[in-house]
Steps between C-alpha positions, in 0.01 A plus 500: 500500500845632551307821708368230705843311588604885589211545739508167658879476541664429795427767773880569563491697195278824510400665194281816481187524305659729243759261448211207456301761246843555297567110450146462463505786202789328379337137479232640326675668230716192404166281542362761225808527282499125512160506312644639217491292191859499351438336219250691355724813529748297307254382221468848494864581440487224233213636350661852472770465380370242238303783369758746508742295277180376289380845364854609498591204272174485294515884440882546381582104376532567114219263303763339321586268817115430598484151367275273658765165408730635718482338835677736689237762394208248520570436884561902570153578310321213749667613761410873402094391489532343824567881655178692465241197647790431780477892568133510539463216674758631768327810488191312604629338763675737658232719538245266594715368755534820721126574406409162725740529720346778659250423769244765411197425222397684205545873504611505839793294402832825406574227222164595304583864472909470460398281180241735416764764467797269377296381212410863407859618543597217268208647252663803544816461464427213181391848296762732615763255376335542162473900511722705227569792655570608133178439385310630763741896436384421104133459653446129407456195665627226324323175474757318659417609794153342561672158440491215806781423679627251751466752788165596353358110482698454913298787605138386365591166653550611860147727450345180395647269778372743744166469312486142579629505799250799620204253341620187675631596816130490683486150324656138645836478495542280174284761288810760478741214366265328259395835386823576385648140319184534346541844312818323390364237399185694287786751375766205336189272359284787319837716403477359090078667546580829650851551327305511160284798592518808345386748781439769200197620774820630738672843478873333438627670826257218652528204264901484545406359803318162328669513150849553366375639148590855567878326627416499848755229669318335744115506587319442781355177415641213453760648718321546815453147565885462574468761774177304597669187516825661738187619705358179544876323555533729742200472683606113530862583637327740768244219572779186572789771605548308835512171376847295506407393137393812346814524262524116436158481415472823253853417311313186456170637366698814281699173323201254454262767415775658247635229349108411421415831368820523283493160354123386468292810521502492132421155467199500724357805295506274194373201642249771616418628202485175308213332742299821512544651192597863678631727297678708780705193659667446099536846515686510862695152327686707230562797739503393843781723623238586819512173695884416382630874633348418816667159531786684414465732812381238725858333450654841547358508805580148572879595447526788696321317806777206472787691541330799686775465758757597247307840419594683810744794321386817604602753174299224302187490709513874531503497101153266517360740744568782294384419141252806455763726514724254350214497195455833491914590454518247237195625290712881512760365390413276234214609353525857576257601719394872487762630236464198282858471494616123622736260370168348312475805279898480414625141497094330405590128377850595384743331740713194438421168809864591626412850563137490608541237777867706625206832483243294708736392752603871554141602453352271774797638725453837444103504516496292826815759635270792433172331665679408795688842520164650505291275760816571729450859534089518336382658844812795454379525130104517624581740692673703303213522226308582758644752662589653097101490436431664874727815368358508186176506663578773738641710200232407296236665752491826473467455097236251541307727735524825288358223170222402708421808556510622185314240345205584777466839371517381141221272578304767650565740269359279207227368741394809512559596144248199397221577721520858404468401078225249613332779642463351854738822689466864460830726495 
């Protein structure tokens, strides 16, 4: 529009058509940066660092001070469940979000094969948090390392939206959406079934992805339908983006819908259970932390779209937009990653309330300094491994060709060695 008023402007002022193409260029990249969803990025700061100081606190607080009376430590331990489905769900959405938004279909759409890779990066990168590089020099792999992590459970869950969405996409329009609230749906209800499975038929390095006997942390299921559910969320922002009432009408749904799931979810199993006689609704009853979590994010979300014109700081968005490395810093340094030496191994539920929240305020600081240190100058530091690996390489050549070599003429040697005892060569 504003490319329009340009062209059409009075004829006493001339402009050239490069000057039209650069306002038009510039138009177009505010009418793009305006698409961005700020609030997400700052559920994603919130989520962040509400992980950060939640491992740092459950790992080091000494057990002496866990007590469950306490309402100071009863609202940080809600809070602290509220993090992982908020995470997923954002991590859902998010990627969803720029999947649709592309006008190509299926494969043709760059979104299909950017997940592709993203989810096996996060695969990838899932295990080599877990490596111990002083295992590996004593020849072992310890068992630790097969277990399921967050980024293990994020990466499965953008291979399987793709899934879906490579299924669906040929399909009507409502098939994608449905598709997807309804593997949440299946997921929640049948959890108490599945979670009681034994998966004995699996190696473990497989069945850490649906049980957490071996002491994997999360699984795939149930925790897939949260990233499901962010898919299908937002699938319905991208549908109603241009309407004036998009925000008032989904702060309304995230509170009704929320304040239903958190409050009478439970009830309606019972009353479920009671006129059929079910089994598996008494059993969601007495453990229905499923449909309450997701209450629980839907007023999240609810909160961060209220005030969403308060969350415009840029070092805090920049945090949300960086929490893979931001995850990644924080597992080194608490938990140790690849020496096994972290603040886990040395202070492990030992610290006094007074010093472990002063630790996770520093820790969250430091972790999210790091992250952003590193996303400011990741191409510099890509290119720098690169370059190191390309001289390696180059060094490397000369001994790689003279080992090929010699393992040709070892192979021919005993090629010929064999045929000769089986009798099939002469001297």
């Amino acid at each position: 529009m504003q490319v329009f008023c340009l062209i059409s402007h009075s004829p006493t002022r001339k402009h050239t058509v490069a000057q039209v193409y650069t306002y038009s260029r510039i138009v177009l990249r505010m009418e793009k940066k305006s698409t961005r969803l700020y609030f997400i990025d700052a559920i994603r700061t919130w989520a962040i660092l509400m992980m950060l100081q939640g491992h740092f606190i459950d790992g080091l607080l000494d057990n002496a001070f866990r007590d469950n009376t306490d309402l100071g430590f009863s609202i940080w331990k809600y809070f602290r469940g509220i993090t992982a489905p908020v995470f997923f769900t954002v991590s859902g959405f998010i990627f969803t979000y720029l999947l649709i938004r592309s006008p190509e279909k299926g494969f043709e759409n760059p979104r299909v094969k950017k997940g592709i890779k993203r989810g096996l990066e996060l695969l990838l990168i899932g295990y080599l948090l877990r490596i111990d590089l002083f295992g590996i020099l004593n020849g072992e792999i310890y068992p630790s390392f097969y277990l399921v992590d967050v980024l293990h459970c994020i990466g499965l869950s953008i291979l399987g939206i793709i899934a879906i969405y490579l299924l669906t996409q040929a399909k009507k329009k409502f098939v994608f959406p449905t598709v997807l609230v309804s593997v949440t749906f299946l997921l929640f209800l049948f959890e108490p079934q599945y979670h009681l499975w034994s998966y004995s038929f699996l190696p473990d390095a497989l069945a850490n992805y649906v049980t957490k006997t071996n002491g994997s942390i999360f699984t795939i299921f149930p925790w897939f339908g949260h990233a499901s559910f962010g898919a299908f969320a937002s699938i319905m922002f991208m549908r109603y983006k241009d309407s004036r009432h998009l925000y008032s009408m989904a702060i309304t749904i995230s509170l009704v819908v929320g304040s239903l799931l958190i409050f009478f979810s439970s009830d309606l199993f019972l009353a479920l259970s009671r006129l059929t006689g079910i089994q598996l609704f008494a059993d969601i009853f007495f453990n229905n932390y499923l449909f309450t979590r997701l209450g629980d994010v839907l007023l999240v979300f609810m909160v961060f779209m209220l005030f969403r014109k308060f969350m415009t700081n840029l070092t805090l968005l920049k945090v949300g937009q960086s929490t893979l490395s931001i995850y990644i810093v924080h597992f080194i340094i608490l938990y140790g990653s690849f020496t096994g030496l972290g603040l886990y191994q040395f202070f492990s539920h030992s610290l006094s309330p007074i010093v472990v929240i002063s630790g996770a305020i520093a820790f969250m600081i430091v972790c999210s300094y790091f992250a952003l240190l590193y996303e400011k100058h990741k191409i510099e530091i890509k290119g720098n491994i690169a370059k190191m690996f390309k001289q390696l390489r180059s060094k490397a050549e000369p001994w790689q060709n003279f080992a090929f070599k010699l393992l040709k003429a070892t192979f021919t040697k005993t090629k010929l060695l064999l045929l000769k005892l089986l009798g099939l060569v002469k001297n």
